[in-house]
C-alpha positions in Angstrom: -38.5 73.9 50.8 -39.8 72.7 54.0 -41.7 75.6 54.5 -44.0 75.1 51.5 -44.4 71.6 52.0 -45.7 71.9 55.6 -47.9 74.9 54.1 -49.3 72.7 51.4 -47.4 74.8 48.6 -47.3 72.1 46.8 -46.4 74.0 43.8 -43.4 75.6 45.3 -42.1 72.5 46.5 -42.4 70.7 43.2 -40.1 73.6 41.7 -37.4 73.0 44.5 -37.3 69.8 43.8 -36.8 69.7 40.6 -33.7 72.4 41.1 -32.4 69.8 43.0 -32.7 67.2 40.0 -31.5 69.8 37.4 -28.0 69.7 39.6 -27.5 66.0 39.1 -25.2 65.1 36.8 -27.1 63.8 33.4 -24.3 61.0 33.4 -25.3 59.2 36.7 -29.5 59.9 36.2 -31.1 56.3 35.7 -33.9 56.7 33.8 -36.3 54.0 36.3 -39.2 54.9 38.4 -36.8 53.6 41.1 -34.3 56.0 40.9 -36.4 59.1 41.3 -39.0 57.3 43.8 -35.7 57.1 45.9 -34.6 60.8 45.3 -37.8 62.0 46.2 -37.8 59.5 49.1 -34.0 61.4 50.3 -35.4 64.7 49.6 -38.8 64.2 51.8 -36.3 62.4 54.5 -33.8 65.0 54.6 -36.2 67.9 55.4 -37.1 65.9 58.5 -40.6 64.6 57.4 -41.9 60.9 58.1 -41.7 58.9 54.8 -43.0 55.3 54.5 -42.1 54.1 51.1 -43.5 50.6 49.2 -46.8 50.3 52.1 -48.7 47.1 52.0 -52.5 47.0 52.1 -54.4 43.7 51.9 -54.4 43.6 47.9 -51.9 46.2 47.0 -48.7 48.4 47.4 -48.5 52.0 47.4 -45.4 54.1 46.5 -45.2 56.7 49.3 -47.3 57.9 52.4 -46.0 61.5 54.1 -47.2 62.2 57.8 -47.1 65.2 59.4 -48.9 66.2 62.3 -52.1 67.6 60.3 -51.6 65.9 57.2 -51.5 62.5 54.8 -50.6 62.7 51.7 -50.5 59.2 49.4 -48.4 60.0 47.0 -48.1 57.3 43.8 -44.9 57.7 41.2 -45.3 57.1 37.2 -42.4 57.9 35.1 -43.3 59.1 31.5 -46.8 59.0 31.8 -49.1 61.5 33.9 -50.1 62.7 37.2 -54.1 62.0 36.4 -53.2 58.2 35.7 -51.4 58.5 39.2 -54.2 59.8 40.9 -56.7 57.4 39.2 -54.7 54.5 40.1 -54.7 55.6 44.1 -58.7 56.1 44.0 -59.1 53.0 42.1 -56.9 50.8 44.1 -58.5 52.7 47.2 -55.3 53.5 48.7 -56.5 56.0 51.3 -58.8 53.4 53.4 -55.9 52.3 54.7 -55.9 55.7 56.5 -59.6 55.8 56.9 -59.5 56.1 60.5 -56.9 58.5 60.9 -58.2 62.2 61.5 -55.7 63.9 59.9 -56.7 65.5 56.6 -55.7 62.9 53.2 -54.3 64.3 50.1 -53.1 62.6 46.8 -50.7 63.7 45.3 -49.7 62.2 41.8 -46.3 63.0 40.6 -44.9 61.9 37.0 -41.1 62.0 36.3 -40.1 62.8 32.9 -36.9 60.9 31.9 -36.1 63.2 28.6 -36.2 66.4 31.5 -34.9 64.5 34.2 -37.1 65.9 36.5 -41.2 66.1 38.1 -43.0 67.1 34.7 -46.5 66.8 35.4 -48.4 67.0 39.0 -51.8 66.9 40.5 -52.6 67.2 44.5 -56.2 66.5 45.7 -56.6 67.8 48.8 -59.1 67.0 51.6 -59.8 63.6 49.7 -62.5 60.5 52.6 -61.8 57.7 51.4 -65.0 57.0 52.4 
């Protein structure tokens, strides 16, 4: 699981966690953005990575930010809607210029939580995104 995140597998990843979610008992699952932001926030935590969750800018608030040592990733939650309005609502709230400066590479990922499956139902990743 760590492996393909640091690789970029995106993909793979995605399908680990949602393994993960499949194991939790359907009588404890809160159906709120909260409660999977948070798993996602424990899983990302757990395999060692640098998670900043509920970021300030001078206008808005984004969901997550993931650093590694070559990457960014801006990461913005919906529950029961889709990844594109996800990703649309990072590039419209201009997210990434926050990170404008920073020469590591910036991706978006938009991740969408279904609560009828319980787990990451829809998912896109833009990778390489300047902000400007």
């Amino acid at each position: 699981m760590k492996k393909s995140f640091i690789e970029n597998e995106i993909e793979e990843f995605i399908e680990y966690v949602n393994i993960l979610f499949e194991n939790i008992p359907y009588l404890i699952v809160h159906k709120t953005e909260k409660y999977f932001h948070s798993l996602f926030y424990l899983v990302i935590k757990m395999l060692g990575f640098k998670i900043d969750a509920e970021i300030l800018t001078i206008k808005n608030r984004i969901d997550a930010i993931v650093k590694t040592e070559e990457n960014i990733y801006i990461i913005e939650f919906k529950i029961n809607q889709s990844a594109k309005v996800a990703i649309q609502q990072i590039k419209n709230k201009k997210y990434a210029l926050k990170y404008a400066d920073d020469k590591r590479q910036i991706h978006l990922l938009g991740i969408n939580f279904d609560t009828n499956k319980k787990t990451i139902d829809d998912w896109i990743l833009e990778t390489g995104f300047r902000p400007i």
